[in-house]
Backbone as CSV, one residue per row, in Angstrom:
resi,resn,N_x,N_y,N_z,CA_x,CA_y,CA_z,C_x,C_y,C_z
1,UNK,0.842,-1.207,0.000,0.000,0.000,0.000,0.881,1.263,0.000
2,UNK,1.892,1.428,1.154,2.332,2.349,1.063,3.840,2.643,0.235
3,UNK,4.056,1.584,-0.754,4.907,1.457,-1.540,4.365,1.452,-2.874
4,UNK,3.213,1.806,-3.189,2.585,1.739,-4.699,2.020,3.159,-4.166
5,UNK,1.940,3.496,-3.244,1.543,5.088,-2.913,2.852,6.266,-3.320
6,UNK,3.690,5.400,-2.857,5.336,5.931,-3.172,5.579,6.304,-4.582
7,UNK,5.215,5.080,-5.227,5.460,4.767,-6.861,4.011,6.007,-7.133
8,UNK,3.044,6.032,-7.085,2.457,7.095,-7.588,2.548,8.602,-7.775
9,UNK,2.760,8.587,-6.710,3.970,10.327,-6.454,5.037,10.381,-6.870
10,UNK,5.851,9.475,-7.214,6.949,9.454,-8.002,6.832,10.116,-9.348
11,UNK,5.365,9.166,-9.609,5.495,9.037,-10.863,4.598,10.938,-11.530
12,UNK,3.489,10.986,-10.554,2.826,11.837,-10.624,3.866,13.829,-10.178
13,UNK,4.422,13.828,-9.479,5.148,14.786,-9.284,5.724,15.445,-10.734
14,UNK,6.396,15.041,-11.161,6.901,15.462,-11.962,6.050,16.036,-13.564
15,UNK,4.737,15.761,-13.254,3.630,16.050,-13.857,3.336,17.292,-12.988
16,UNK,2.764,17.157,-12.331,2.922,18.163,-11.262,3.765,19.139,-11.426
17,UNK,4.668,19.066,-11.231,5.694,20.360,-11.603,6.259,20.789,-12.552
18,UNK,6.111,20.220,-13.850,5.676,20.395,-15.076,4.531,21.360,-16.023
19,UNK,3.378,20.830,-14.628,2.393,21.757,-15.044,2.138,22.961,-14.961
20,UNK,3.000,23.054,-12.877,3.099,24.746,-12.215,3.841,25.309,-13.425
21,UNK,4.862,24.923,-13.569,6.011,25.761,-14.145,5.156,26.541,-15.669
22,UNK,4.552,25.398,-16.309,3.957,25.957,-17.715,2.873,27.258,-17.377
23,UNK,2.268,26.682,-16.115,0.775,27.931,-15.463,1.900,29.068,-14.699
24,UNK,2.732,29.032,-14.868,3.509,30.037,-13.993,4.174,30.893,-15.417
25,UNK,5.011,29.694,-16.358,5.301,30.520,-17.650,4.154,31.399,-18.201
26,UNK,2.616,30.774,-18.709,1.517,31.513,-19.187,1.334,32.644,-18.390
27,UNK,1.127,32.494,-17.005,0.986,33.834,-16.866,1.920,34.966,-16.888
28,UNK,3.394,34.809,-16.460,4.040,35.524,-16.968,4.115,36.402,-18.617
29,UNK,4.000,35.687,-19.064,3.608,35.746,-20.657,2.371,36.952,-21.414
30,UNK,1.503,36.236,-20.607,0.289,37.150,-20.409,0.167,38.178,-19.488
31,UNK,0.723,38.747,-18.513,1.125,39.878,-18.010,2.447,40.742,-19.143
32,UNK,2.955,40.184,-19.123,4.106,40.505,-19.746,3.160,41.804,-21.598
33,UNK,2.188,40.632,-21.818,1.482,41.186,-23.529,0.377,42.551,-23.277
34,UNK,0.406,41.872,-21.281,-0.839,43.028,-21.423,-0.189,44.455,-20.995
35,UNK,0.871,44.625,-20.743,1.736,45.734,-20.371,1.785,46.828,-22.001
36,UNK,1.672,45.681,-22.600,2.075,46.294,-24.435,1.161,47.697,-24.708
């Protein structure tokens, strides 16, 4: 149980922080166009 819980967060994290980073790039991005 708590070793296939392990393996899920393993696996899932890096999705995870994959995703902040892209929702963190967009908005930068989009602040950045609306300054224009």
């Amino acid at each position: 149980m708590i070793a296939s819980l392990i393996l899920a967060i393993v696996h899932i994290g890096p999705v995870v922080v994959f995703a902040f980073i892209c929702g963190v790039f967009l908005c930068w991005i989009y602040e950045k166009y609306q300054n224009l």
